[in-house]
C-alpha positions as CSV (number, residue, x, y, z in Angstrom):
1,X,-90.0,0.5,70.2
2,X,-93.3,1.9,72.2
3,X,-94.1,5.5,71.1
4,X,-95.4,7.7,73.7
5,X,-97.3,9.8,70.9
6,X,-99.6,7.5,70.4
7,X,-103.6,7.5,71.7
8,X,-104.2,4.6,74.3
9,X,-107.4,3.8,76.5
10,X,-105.6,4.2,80.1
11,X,-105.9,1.7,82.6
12,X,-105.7,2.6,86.3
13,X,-106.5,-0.9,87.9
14,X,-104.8,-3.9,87.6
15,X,-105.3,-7.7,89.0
16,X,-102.1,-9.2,91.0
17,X,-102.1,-12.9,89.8
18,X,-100.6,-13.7,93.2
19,X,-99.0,-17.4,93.0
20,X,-101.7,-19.7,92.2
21,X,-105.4,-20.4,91.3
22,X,-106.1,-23.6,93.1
23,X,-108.4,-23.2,96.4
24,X,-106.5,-25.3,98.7
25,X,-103.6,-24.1,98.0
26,X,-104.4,-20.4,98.2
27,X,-106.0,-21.8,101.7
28,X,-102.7,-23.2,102.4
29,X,-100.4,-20.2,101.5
30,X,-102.8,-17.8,103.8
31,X,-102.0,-19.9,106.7
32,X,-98.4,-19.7,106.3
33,X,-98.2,-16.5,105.1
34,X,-100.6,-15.3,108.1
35,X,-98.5,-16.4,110.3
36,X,-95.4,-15.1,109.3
37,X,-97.1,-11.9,109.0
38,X,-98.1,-12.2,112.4
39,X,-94.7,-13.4,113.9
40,X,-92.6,-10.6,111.7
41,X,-94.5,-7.9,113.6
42,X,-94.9,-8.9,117.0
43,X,-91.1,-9.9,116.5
44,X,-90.3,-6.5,115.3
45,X,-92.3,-4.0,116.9
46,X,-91.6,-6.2,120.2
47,X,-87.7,-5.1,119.2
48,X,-88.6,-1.8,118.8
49,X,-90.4,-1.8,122.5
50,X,-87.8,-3.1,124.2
51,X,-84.9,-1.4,122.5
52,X,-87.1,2.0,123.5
53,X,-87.6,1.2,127.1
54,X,-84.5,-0.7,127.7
55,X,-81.7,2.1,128.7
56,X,-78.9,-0.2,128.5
57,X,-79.6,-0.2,125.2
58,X,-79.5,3.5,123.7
59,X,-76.7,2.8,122.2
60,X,-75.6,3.4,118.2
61,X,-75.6,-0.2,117.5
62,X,-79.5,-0.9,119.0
63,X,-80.8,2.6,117.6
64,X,-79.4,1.7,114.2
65,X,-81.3,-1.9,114.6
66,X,-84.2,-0.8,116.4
67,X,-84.9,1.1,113.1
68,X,-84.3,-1.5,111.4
69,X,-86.5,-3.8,113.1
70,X,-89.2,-0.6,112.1
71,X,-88.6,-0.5,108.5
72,X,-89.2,-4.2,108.6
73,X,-92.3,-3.8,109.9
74,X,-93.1,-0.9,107.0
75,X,-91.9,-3.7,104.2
76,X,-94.6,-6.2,105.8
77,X,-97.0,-3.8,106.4
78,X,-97.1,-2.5,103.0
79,X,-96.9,-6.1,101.0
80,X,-98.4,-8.4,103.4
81,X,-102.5,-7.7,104.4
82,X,-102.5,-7.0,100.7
83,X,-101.4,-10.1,99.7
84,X,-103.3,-12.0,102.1
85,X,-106.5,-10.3,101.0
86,X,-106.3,-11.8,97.3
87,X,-105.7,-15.1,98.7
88,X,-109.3,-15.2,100.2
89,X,-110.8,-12.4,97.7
90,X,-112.2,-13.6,94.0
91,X,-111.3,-9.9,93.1
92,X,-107.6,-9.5,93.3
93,X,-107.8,-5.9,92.5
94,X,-105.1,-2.9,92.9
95,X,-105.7,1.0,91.5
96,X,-102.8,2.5,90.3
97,X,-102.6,4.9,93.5
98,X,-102.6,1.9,95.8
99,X,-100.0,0.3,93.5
100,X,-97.8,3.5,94.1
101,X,-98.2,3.5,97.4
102,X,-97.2,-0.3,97.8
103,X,-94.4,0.5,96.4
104,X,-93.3,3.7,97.9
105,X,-93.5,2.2,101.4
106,X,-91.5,-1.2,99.8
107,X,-89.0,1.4,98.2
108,X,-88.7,3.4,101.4
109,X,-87.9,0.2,103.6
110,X,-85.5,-1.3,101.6
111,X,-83.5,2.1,100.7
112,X,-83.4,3.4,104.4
113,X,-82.2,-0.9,105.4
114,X,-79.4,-0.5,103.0
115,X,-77.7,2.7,104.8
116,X,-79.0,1.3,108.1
117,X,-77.4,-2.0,107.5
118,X,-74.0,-0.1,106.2
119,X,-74.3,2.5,109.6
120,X,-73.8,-0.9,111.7
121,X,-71.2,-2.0,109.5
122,X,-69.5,0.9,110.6
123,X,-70.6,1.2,113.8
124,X,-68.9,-2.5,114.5
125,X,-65.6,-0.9,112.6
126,X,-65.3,1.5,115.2
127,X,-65.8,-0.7,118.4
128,X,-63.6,-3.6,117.0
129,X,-60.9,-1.6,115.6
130,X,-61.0,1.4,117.4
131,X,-62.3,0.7,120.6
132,X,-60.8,3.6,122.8
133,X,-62.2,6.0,120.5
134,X,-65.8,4.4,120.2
135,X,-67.7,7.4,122.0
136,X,-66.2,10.1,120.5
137,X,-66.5,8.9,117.0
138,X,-69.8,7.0,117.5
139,X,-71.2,10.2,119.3
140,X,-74.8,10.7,119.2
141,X,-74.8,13.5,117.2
142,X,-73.2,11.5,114.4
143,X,-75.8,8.8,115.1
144,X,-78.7,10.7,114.7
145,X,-77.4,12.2,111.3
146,X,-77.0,8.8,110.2
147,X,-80.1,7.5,111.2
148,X,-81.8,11.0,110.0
149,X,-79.8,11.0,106.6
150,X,-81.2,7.3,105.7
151,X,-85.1,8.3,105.7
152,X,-84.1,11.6,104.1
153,X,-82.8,9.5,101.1
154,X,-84.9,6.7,101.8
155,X,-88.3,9.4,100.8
156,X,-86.5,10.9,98.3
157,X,-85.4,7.8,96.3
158,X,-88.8,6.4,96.7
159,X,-90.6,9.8,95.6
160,X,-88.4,10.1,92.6
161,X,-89.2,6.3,90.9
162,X,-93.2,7.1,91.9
163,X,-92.9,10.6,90.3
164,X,-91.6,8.7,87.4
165,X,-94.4,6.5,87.3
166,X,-96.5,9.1,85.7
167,X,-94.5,9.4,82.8
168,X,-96.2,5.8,82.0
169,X,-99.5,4.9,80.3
170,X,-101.0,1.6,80.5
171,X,-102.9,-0.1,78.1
172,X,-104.2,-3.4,77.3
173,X,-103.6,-6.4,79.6
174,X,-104.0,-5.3,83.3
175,X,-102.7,-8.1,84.6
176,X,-99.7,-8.1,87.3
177,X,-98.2,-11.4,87.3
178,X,-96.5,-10.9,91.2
179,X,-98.3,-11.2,94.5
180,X,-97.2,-6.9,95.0
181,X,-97.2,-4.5,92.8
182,X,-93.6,-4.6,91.8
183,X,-92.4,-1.3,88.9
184,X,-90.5,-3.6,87.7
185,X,-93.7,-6.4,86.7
186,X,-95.4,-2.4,86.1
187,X,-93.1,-1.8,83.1
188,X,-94.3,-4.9,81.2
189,X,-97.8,-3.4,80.9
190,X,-96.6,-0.2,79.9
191,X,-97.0,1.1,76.2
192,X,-95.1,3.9,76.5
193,X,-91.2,2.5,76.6
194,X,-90.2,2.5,80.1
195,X,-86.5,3.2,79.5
196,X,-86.0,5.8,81.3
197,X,-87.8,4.0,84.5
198,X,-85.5,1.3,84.0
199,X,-82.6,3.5,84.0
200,X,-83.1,5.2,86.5
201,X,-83.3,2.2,89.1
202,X,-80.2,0.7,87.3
203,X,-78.6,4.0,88.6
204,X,-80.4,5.4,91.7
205,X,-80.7,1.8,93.0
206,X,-77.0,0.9,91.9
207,X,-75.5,3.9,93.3
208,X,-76.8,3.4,96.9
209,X,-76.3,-0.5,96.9
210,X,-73.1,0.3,95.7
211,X,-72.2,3.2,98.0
212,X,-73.5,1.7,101.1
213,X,-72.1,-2.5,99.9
214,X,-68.9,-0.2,100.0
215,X,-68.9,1.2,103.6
216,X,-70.1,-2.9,104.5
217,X,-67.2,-4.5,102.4
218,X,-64.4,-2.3,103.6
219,X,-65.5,-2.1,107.2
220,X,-65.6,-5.6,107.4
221,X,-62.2,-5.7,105.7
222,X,-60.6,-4.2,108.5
223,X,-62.7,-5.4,111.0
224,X,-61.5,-9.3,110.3
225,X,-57.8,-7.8,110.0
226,X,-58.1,-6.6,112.9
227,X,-59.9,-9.6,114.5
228,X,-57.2,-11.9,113.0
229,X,-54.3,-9.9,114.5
230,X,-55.7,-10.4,118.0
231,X,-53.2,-12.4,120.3
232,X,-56.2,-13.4,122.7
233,X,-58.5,-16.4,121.1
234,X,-61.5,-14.7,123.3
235,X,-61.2,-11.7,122.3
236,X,-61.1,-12.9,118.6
237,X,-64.3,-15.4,119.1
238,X,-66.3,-12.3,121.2
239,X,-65.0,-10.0,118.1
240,X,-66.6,-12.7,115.4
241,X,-69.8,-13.3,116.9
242,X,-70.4,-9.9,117.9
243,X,-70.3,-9.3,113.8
244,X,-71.9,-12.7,112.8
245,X,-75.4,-11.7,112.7
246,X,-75.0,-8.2,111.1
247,X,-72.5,-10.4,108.6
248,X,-75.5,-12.9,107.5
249,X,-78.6,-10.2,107.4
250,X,-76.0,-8.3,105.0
251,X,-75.9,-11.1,102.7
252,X,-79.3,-12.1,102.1
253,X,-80.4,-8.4,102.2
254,X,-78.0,-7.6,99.3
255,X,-78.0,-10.4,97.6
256,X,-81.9,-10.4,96.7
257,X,-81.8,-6.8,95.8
258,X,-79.0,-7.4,93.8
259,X,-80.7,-10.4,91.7
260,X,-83.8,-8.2,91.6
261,X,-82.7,-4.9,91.1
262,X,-79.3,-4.4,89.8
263,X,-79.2,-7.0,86.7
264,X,-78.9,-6.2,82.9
265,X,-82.3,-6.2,81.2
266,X,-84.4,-7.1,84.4
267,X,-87.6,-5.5,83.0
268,X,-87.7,-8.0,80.7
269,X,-86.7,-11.2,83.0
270,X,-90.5,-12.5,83.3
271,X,-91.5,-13.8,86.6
272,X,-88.7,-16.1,87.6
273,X,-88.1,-12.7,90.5
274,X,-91.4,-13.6,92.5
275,X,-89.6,-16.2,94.4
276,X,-86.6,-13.7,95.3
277,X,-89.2,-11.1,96.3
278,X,-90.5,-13.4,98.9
279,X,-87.7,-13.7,100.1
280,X,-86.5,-10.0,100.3
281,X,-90.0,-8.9,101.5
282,X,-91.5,-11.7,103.9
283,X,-88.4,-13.9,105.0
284,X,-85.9,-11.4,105.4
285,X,-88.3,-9.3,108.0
286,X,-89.2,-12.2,109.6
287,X,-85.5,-13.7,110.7
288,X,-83.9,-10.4,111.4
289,X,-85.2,-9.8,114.6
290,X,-84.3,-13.3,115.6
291,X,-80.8,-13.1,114.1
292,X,-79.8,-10.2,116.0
293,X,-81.6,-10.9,119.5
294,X,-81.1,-14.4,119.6
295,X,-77.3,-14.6,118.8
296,X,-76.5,-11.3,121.1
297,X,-76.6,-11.6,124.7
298,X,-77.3,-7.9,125.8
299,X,-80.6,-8.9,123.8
300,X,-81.5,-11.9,125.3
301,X,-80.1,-10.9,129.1
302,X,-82.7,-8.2,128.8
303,X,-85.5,-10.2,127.6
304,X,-84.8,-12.9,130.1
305,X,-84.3,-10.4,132.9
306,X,-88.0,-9.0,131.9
307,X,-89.3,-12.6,131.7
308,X,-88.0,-13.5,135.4
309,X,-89.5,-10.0,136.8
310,X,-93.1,-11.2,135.1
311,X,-92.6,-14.8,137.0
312,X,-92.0,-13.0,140.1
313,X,-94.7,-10.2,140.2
314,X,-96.8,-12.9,139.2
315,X,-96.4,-15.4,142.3
């Protein structure tokens, strides 16, 4: 057991391993990884921009995935030119400030997508199984609340594990085997017992994947009831694919923080996470803004409606 009594020489910089050593493949991986970067944001922000000046769509459903699209665009932001500078850089170099920092903008992202994600869940309840009463219990009021209410806990949850970062000393190796700077990957360097740091992400981070899985899981529950009691085979196909894509970001989105987050003894797991964290923090932002435009057709009428006024205002 680490005693936090104890005299230590404190470190406040680290080194990010990253993934590998070799040259050409760190040549290789900042290639790929630049252009994901690249694509994520312009994919993004370019969802942002057109849910914003797109009237047609200031509705619950696009304001709830607009901000989505934006906290996507946060989790890049914060992991990826990091990442990408260690791949060229012989120094691969991080204080302890910018480490908190990394992480408060990752934690921020991924708490505010997890209320965000259970909003639409809801949102999709309400104009499947209640569509008659859409407007009056989707109002905007209620919207904004929603939306409001996830960066409000979003902050807070993120403030609360970096506040609890300071309890921590760190001694000996500096070394951060991960390619961000991860608490969890932080804990393993600490010499005072991270315990409580641990417990309180098993909780805080348990409660609101729980809480907000909840909402998704039971929304959905009578959203395919519904769907499934529908006499008209249209209706029931328009129903299911208007739910698909919220239905797959769901999964993937829980089920890496799940693995990563929510698991018995994960501070002590080793390194077998980095390959879920790519996931969760470069693939997941990436294919979200394709998921949702490219299977919905309000999405893609607008964009192709924009593309034909270009073609003629050019000729």
């Amino acid at each position: 057991m680490m005693s936090p009594e104890r005299n230590y020489t404190s470190t406040t910089e680290f080194i990010l391993i990253g993934f590998t050593d070799q040259p050409h493949l760190k040549t290789l991986l900042f290639i790929v990884f630049f252009v994901i970067y690249l694509v994520t944001m312009v994919g993004n922000l370019g969802l942002v921009a057109l849910i914003y000046m797109e009237r047609r769509l200031h509705t619950p459903m696009y304001i709830f995935l607009g901000n989505l699209a934006l906290m996507d665009s946060c989790c890049s932001c914060a992991i990826t030119p990091k990442m990408l500078e260690d791949l060229i850089s012989k120094e691969r170099r991080i204080s302890l400030y910018e480490c908190m920092a990394q992480f408060y903008f990752l934690c921020l992202a991924e708490t505010v997508d997890c209320f965000l994600l259970a909003a639409m869940a809801y949102d999709r309840y309400v104009a499947i199984c209640s569509p008659l009463q859409y407007h009056t219990r989707m109002s905007k009021k209620l919207c904004t609340l929603m939306t409001t209410g996830a960066y409000i806990i979003g902050n807070l949850h993120s403030i609360v594990h970096v506040g609890l970062l300071f309890r921590l000393t760190f001694c000996g190796l500096n070394q951060i085997n991960h390619f961000f700077c991860d608490v969890l990957p932080l804990y393993r360097l600490s010499c005072v017992d991270p315990y409580i740091n641990d417990l309180m992400i098993l909780i805080l981070a348990g409660l609101i994947q729980i809480f907000t899985l909840t909402v998704v899981l039971i929304s959905y529950f009578y959203i395919l009831f519904t769907i499934f009691t529908m006499q008209s085979k249209g209706g029931r196909s328009k129903a299911l694919s208007t739910c698909s894509s919220h239905f797959l970001s769901v999964s993937m989105f829980y089920g890496s923080l799940l693995f990563v987050y929510v698991q018995p003894n994960s501070v002590n797991e080793g390194d077998k996470d980095i390959a879920v964290a790519v996931f969760y923090t470069l693939i997941i932002p990436l294919l979200n803004p394709f998921i949702y435009s490219l299977r919905n057709k309000e999405v893609t009428n607008v964009i192709r409606r924009i593309t034909n006024n270009k073609r003629f205002l050019t000729f």
